[in-house]
C-alpha positions as CSV (number, residue, x, y, z in Angstrom):
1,X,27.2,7.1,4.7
2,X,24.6,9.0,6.7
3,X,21.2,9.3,7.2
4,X,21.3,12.9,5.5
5,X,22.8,12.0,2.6
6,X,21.5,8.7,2.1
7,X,17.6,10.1,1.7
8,X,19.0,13.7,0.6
9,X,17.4,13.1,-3.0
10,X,13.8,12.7,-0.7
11,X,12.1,15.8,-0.3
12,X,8.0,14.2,1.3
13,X,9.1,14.4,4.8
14,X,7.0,11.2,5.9
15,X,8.8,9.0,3.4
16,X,12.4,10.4,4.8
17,X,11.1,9.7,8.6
18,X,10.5,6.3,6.8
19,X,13.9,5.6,5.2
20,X,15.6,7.1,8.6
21,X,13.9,3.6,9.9
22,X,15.0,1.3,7.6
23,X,18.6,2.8,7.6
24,X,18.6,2.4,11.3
25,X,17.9,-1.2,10.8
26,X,20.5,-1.7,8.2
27,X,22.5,-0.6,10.7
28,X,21.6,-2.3,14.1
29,X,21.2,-5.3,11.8
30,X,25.1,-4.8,11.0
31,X,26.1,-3.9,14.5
32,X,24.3,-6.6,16.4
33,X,24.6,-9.4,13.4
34,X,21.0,-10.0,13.9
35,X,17.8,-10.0,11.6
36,X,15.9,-6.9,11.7
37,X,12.7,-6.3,9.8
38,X,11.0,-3.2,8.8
39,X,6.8,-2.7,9.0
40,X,5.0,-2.8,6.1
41,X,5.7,-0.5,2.9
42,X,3.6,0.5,0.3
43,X,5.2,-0.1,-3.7
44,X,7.3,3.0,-3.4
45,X,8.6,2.7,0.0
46,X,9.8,-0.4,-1.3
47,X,11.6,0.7,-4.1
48,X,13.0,3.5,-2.0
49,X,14.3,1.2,0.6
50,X,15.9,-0.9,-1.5
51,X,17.7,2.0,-3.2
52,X,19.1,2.5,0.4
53,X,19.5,-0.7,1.3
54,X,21.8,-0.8,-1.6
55,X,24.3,1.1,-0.2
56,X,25.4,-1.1,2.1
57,X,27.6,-4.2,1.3
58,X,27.5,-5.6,5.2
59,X,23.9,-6.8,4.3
60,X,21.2,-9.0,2.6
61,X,17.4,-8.5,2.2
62,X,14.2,-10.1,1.1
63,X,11.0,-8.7,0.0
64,X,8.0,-10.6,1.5
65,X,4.2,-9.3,1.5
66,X,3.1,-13.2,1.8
67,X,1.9,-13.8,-1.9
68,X,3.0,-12.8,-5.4
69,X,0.6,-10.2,-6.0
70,X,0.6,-8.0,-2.6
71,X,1.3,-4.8,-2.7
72,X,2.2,-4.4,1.4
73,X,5.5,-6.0,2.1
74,X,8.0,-6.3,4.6
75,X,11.8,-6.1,4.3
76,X,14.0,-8.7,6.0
77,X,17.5,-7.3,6.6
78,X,20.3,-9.9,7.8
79,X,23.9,-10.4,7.7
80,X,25.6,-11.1,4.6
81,X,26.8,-14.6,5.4
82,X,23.0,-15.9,5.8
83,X,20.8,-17.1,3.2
84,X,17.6,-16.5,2.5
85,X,16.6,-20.2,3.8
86,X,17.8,-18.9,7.2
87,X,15.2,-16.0,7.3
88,X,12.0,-16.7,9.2
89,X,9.2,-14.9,7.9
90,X,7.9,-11.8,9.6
91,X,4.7,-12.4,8.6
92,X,1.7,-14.1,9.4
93,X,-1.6,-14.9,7.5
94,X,-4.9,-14.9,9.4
95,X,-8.2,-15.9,8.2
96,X,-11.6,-13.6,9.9
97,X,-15.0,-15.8,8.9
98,X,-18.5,-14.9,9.9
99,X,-21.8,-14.9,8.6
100,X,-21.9,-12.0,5.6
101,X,-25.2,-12.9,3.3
102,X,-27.0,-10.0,4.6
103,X,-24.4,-7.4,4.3
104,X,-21.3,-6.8,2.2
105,X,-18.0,-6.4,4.2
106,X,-15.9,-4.3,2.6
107,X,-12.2,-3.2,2.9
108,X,-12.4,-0.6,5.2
109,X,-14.9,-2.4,7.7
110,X,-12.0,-5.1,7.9
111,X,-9.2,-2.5,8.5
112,X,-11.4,-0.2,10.7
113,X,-12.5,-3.0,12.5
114,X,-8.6,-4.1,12.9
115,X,-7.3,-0.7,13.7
116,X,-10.3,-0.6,16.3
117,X,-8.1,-2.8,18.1
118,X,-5.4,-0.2,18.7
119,X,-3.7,-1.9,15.4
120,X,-1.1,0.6,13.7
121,X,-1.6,0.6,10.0
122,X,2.1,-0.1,9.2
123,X,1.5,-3.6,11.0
124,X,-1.2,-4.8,8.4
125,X,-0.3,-5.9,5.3
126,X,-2.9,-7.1,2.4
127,X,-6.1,-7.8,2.9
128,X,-7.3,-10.5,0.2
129,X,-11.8,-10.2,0.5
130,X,-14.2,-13.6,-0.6
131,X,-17.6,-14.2,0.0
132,X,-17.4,-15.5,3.5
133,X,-14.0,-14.8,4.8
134,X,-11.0,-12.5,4.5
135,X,-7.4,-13.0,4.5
136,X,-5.3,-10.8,6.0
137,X,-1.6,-10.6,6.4
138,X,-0.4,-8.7,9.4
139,X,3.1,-8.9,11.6
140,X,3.8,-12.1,13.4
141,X,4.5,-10.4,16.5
142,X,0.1,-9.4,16.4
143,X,-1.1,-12.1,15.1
144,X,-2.1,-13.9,18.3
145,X,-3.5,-10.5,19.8
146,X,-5.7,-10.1,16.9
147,X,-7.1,-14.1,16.7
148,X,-7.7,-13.5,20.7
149,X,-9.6,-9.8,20.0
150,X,-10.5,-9.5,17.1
151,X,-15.0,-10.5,17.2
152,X,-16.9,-8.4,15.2
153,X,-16.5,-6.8,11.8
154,X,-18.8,-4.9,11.0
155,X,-21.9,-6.0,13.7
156,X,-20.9,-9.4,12.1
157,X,-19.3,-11.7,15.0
158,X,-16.4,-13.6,13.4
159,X,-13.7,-16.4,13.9
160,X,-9.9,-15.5,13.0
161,X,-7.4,-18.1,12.4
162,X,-4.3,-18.7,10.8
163,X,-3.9,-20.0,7.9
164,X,-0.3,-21.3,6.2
165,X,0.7,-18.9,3.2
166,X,0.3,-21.6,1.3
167,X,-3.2,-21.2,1.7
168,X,-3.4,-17.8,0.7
169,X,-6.4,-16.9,-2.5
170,X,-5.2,-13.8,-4.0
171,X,-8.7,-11.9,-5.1
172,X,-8.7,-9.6,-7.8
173,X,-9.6,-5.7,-7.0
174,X,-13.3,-4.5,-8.9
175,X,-13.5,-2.0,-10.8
176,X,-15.5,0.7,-12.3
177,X,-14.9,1.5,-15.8
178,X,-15.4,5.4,-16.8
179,X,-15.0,7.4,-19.8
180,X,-14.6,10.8,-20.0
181,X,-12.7,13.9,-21.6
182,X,-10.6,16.6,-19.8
183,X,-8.6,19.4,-21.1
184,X,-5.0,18.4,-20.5
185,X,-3.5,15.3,-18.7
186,X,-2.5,17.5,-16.0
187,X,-3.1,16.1,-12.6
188,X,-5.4,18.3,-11.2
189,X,-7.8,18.2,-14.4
190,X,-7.6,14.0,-14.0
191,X,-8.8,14.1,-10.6
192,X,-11.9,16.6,-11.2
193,X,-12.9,14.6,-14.0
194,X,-12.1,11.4,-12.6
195,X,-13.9,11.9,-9.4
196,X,-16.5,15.1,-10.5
197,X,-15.5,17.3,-8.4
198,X,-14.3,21.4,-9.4
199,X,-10.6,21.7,-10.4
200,X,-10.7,24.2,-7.4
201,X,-11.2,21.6,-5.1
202,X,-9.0,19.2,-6.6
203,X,-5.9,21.7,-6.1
204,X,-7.1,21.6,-2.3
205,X,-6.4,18.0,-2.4
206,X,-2.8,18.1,-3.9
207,X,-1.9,21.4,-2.2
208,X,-2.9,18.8,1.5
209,X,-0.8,16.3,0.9
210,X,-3.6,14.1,0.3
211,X,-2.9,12.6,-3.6
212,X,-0.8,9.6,-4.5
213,X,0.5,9.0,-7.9
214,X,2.4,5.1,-8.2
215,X,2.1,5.4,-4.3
216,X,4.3,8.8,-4.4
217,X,3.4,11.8,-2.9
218,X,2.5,14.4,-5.5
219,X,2.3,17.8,-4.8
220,X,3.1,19.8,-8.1
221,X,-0.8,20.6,-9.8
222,X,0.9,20.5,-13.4
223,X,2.3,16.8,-13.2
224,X,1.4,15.0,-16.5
225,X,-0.1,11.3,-15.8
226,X,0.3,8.7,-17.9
227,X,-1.5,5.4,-19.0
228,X,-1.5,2.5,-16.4
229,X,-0.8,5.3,-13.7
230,X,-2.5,5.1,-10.1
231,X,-3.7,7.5,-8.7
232,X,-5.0,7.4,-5.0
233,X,-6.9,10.6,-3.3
234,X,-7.5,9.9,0.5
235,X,-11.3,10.4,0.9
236,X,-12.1,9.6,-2.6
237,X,-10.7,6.4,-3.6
238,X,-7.9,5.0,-6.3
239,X,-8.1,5.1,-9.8
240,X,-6.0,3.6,-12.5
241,X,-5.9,5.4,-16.1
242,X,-6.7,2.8,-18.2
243,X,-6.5,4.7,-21.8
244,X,-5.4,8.2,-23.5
245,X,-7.6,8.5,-26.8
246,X,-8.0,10.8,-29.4
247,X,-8.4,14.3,-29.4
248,X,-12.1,15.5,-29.2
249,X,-13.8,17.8,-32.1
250,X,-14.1,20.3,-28.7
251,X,-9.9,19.8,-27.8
252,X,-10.8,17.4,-25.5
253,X,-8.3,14.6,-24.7
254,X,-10.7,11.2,-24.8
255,X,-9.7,9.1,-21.4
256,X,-11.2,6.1,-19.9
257,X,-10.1,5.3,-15.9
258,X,-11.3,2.5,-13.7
259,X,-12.0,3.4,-10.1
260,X,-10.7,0.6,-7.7
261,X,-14.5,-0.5,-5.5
């Protein structure tokens, strides 16, 4: 099978450009008889890929984002005579500590600090935040470049060092719980309540490519959302719907969210 009509059923263009990747993997891995990994992928590039990766029956693969939990991972394609045993992990885990009592450092000062070191998104995995210190999983083959480069976060000078995945402390993602009513469960009401902004502007985000439902791409106004979705607006944060209530005495549909901080 082809490129074309292995992603023909994909219609976001970034996420084919994507798969066209991992397809050429599957098949250098099967030409060469050689392990070949692919960057980071979000939860639905994943489940994509593996769709794909599906299709062939020359080859294995292993998910791996480093800990239970993450939702960045890396897939290991490799012949199928190998086991999984025989796979070295892609990834590696590195630990940044400083001094942070006087200032909170939050998830985008790690990743713009990281990125500030000419650090392509789709090479950094998770990043895990504590009090003191952050735990992030990146590819192996930058790890060493980051511990040698990487100084400040933030103003804050810091030590990087790697850690064994072992070692790894998942932390939790805060939240902020809201309650509110909209008229329908249409997309483009959710995120004006959600986020307070005019349903006007909240077609100019679908209509840029710039909302995320479950990691997908959404780009119709009218999709219905359901309970436990995701939904991720670049500039303005993720949310997950926590509950659908009632009907309101005004029509209203009763909703409580919880914005990811």
């Amino acid at each position: 099978m082809d490129k074309v009509s292995l992603t023909n059923h994909i219609k976001d263009i970034d996420l084919k450009n994507k798969m066209f990747k991992v397809i050429d993997k599957a098949y250098s891995c099967i030409k060469s008889y050689d392990i070949k990994y692919t960057d980071f992928l979000n939860p639905y590039e994943v489940k994509n890929s593996i769709s794909i990766l599906n299709s062939f029956d020359d080859i294995k693969y292993r998910v791996d984002g480093g800990f239970e939990e993450a939702e960045r991972k890396v897939i290991s394609i490799f012949p199928y005579y190998m086991e999984y045993e025989e796979v070295q992990s892609p990834i590696k885990v590195l630990q940044i500590e400083g001094n942070f009592k006087f200032k909170e450092i939050k998830h985008k000062d790690y990743l713009g600090s990281l990125l500030g070191l000419g650090i392509k998104r789709e090479k950094i995995g998770d990043i895990n935040i504590h009090d003191n210190f952050c735990q992030v999983i990146v590819s192996k083959d930058i790890s060493d470049f980051i511990i040698m480069n990487l100084e400040k976060v933030a103003r804050n000078s810091v030590k990087v060092k790697e850690i064994p995945e072992d070692d790894i402390a998942y932390s939790k993602p805060k939240y902020k719980e809201i309650s509110l009513t909209v008229s329908s469960q249409r997309l483009d009401c959710l995120i004006s309540g959600i986020y307070n902004i005019s349903r006007q502007e909240s077609l100019k985000l679908i209509n840029a490519e710039k909302v995320f439902v479950d990691y997908e791409k959404i780009m119709s106004t009218s999709k219905t959302i359901e309970r436990d979705a995701l939904i991720s607006v670049r500039g303005k944060g993720r949310a997950v719907i926590a509950d659908i209530g009632d009907i309101s005495k005004k029509g209203k549909i009763k909703l409580k969210a919880k914005l990811i901080i």
